[in-house]
N, C-alpha and C positions, 0 to 999 in steps of 0.2 A: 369727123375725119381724123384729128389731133389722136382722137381712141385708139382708132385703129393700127393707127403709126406705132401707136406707142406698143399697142401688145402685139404684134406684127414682130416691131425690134427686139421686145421682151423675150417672144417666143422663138426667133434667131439668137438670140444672144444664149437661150437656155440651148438650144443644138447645140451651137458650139462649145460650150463649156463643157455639157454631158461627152462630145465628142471628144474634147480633148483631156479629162477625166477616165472616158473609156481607152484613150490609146496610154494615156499615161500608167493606167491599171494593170493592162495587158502586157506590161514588158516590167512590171514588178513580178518576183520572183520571192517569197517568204521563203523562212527557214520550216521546214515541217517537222523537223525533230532536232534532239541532239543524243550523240553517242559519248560516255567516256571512256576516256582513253584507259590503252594497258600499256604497261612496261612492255617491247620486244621481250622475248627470250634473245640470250646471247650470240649474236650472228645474224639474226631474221630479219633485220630492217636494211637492207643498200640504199646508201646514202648519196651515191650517185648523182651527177646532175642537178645537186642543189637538193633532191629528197626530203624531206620531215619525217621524222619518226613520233609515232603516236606518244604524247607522253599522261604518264601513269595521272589517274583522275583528274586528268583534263577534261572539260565539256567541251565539243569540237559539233557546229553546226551542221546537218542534213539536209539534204533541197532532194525535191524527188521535178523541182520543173527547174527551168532553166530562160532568160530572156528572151523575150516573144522573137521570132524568126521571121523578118522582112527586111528584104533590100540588103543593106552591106549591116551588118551586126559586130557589135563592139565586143571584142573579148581580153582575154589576158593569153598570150604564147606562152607556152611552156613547155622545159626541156624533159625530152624522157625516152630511154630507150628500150628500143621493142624486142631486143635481142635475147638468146636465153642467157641468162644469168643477169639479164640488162637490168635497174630499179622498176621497169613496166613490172616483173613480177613474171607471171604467170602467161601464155601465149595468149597474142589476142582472142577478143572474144567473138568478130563476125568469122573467123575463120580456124581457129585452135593454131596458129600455125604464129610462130616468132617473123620478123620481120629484121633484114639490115638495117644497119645506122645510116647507110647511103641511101637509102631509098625514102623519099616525102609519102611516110605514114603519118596521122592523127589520133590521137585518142577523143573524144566529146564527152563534156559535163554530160550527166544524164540525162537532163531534157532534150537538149540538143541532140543525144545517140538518139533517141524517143526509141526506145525499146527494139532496136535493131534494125531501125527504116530507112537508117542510113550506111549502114553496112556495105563494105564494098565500093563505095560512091564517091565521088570524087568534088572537095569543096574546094574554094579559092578564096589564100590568104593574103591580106593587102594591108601592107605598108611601109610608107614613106617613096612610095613610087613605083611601087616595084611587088608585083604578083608571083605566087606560087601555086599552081593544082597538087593535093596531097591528095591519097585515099584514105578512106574514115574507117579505120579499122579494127577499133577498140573504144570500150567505155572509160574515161576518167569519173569514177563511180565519186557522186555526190551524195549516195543516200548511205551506205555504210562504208565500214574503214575501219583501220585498228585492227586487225584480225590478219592469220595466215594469207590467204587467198588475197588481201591487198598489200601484203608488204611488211604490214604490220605500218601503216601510213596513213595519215587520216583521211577522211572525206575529201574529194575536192570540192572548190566552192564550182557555183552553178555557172558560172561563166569564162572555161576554161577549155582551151584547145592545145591540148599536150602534142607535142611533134618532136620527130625525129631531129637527126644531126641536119638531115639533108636540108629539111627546110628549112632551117636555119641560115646553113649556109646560101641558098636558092635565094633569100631574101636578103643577103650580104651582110647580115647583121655580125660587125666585128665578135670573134669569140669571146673576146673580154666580156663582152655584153649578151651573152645568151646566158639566161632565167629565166626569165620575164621580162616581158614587152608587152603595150597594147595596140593592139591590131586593130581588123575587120577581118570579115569573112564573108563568104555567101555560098550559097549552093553552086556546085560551077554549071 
């Protein structure tokens, strides 16, 4: 009977650990490449909002996924505008169309956009008490960067939910203190 116990508990103790092995696995995100950097040409990077511009033979990290997606998900806010001539660059991409500074747009890390399935769609950002519904309108591309079409700006990292003025302000976050924040989010 002593046997049975023991590999019973053995055989429970191995679920749970595989389980929690398997969910700890599933919300790592590796780098799958790295790009180096170019110098802008003179003018081509807007520095806007905090921006980085790609610099000349820098290794700058690539993710093509992004942290597993349940319940409220931890990110980093960041500033970016979607306007023409705004640092977003180029209009977004579920829609070809620029966006106001007043209006709660998002850009999404690349796993997070997953290849346009969340286009149009409307997430919810939360913190410090206080929610915002934005729509998801744009990629913060994690897998290239450095180039015309981004800015001339590197990669974002994979856990990155870029937004306008509006949500910013929508979340009361003093202006002194819009760059970076970390948040949650979920699907709304």
């Amino acid at each position: 009977m002593k046997n049975r116990i023991s590999s019973a508990a053995l055989f429970l103790l191995f679920l749970v650990f595989t389980n929690i092995w398997v969910s700890i696995e599933a919300q790592t995100c590796k780098p799958s490449g790295k790009i180096r950097g170019k110098k802008p040409p003179p003018g081509q990077c807007n520095q806007e909002n905090y921006s980085d511009c790609c610099k000349q033979g820098k290794l700058y990290p690539t993710y093509k996924c992004s942290p597993s997606v349940s319940g409220h998900i931890k990110a980093t806010l960041t500033l970016n505008s979607f306007e023409k001539d705004g640092d977003g660059g180029a209009p977004s991409e579920c829609d070809n169309k620029y966006h106001s500074d007043d209006t709660p747009v998002v850009a999404l890390s690349t796993g997070w956009f997953n290849n346009m399935k969340r286009c149009l769609q409307n997430i919810t950002i939360l913190v410090n008490g206080r929610s915002v519904n934005a729509m998801v309108v744009d990629e913060c591309d994690s897998a290239v960067g450095c180039d015309a079409d981004h800015d001339y700006q590197p990669p974002c990292p994979n856990n990155i939910v870029d937004a306008s003025k509006a949500v910013w302000k929508a979340l009361q976050v003093p202006e002194d203190d819009w760059g970076e924040l970390d948040i949650y989010w979920t699907d709304a």
